[in-house]
C-alpha positions as CSV (number, residue, x, y, z in Angstrom):
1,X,0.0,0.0,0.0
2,X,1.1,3.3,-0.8
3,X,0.7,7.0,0.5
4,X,1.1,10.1,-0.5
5,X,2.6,12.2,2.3
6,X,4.0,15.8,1.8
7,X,5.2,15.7,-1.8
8,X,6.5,11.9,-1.3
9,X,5.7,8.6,-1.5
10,X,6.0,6.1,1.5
11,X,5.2,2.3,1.8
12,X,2.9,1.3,4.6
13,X,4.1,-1.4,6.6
14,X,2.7,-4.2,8.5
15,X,6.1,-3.7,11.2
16,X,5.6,-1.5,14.1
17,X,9.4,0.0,13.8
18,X,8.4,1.7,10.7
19,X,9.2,5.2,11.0
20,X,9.9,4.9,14.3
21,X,13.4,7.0,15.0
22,X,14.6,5.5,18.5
23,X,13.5,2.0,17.0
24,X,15.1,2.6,13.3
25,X,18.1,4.6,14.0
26,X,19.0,5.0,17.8
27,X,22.0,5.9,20.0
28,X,24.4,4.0,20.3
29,X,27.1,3.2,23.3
30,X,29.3,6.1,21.9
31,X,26.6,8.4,21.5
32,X,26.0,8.8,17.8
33,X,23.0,7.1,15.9
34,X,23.4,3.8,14.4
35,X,20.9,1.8,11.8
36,X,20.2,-1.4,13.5
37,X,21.4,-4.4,11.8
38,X,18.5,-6.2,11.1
39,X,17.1,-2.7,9.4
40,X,20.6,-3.8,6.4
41,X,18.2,-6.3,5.1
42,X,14.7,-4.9,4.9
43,X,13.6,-4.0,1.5
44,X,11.4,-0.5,3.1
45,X,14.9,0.5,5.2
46,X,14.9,4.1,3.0
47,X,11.3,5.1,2.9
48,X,10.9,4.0,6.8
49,X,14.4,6.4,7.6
50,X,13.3,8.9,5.5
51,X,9.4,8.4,7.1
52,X,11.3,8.6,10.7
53,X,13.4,11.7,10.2
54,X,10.6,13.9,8.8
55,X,8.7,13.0,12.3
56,X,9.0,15.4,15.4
57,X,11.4,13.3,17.2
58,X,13.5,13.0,13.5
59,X,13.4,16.9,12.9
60,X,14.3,17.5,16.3
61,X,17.3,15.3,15.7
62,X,18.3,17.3,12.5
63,X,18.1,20.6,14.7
64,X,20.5,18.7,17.0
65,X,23.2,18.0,14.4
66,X,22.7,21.6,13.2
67,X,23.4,23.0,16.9
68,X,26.8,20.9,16.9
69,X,28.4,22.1,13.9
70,X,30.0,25.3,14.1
71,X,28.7,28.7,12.2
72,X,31.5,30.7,10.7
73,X,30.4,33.6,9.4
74,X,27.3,36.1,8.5
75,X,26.6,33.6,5.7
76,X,26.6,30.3,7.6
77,X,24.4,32.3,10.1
78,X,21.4,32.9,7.9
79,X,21.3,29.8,6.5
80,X,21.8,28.1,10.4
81,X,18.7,30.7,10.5
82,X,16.8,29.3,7.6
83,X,17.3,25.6,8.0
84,X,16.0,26.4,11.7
85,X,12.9,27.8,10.5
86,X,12.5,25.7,8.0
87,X,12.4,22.6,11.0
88,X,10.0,24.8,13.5
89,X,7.7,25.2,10.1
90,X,7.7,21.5,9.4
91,X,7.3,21.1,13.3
92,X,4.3,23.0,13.4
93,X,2.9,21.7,10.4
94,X,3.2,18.1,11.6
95,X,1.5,19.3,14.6
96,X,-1.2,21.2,12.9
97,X,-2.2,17.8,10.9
98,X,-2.6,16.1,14.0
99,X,-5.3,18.2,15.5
């Protein structure tokens, strides 16, 4: 079964880790995100990542790895800026859609 969710397509699944980012892609012992192994070998493993970092918990996470980098410059300020907005506008859409 197929969906059409914001511009992209995404297979529905019958397993409940899809889309699911502590589930799909969560911390490891050093601290940084690792793709489980058994997620190597399922044929949905793009569409479910892609599916879990466009969720609140996922676009949180992408704030997150924006906040560690470092911003030289006027120019990597505004688009630090932009790419913020952009996640608080996707964050409020997702939450809009829920009510």
């Amino acid at each position: 079964m197929v969906f059409r969710q914001q511009g992209a397509l995404r297979l529905k699944s019958e397993k409940d880790c899809f889309g699911i980012l502590e589930k799909v892609f969560p911390l490891g012992e050093a601290g940084l995100r690792e793709i489980t192994p058994s997620c190597f070998e399922c044929p949905e493993k793009t569409a479910c990542l892609r599916t879990a970092l466009e969720s609140r918990e996922g676009l949180s996470f992408r704030a997150e790895i924006m906040d560690r980098s470092p911003a030289e410059g006027v120019w990597d300020r505004l688009k630090r800026w932009s790419y913020r907005k952009e996640l608080s506008r996707r964050v409020r859409a997702r939450e809009g859609n829920r009510r």
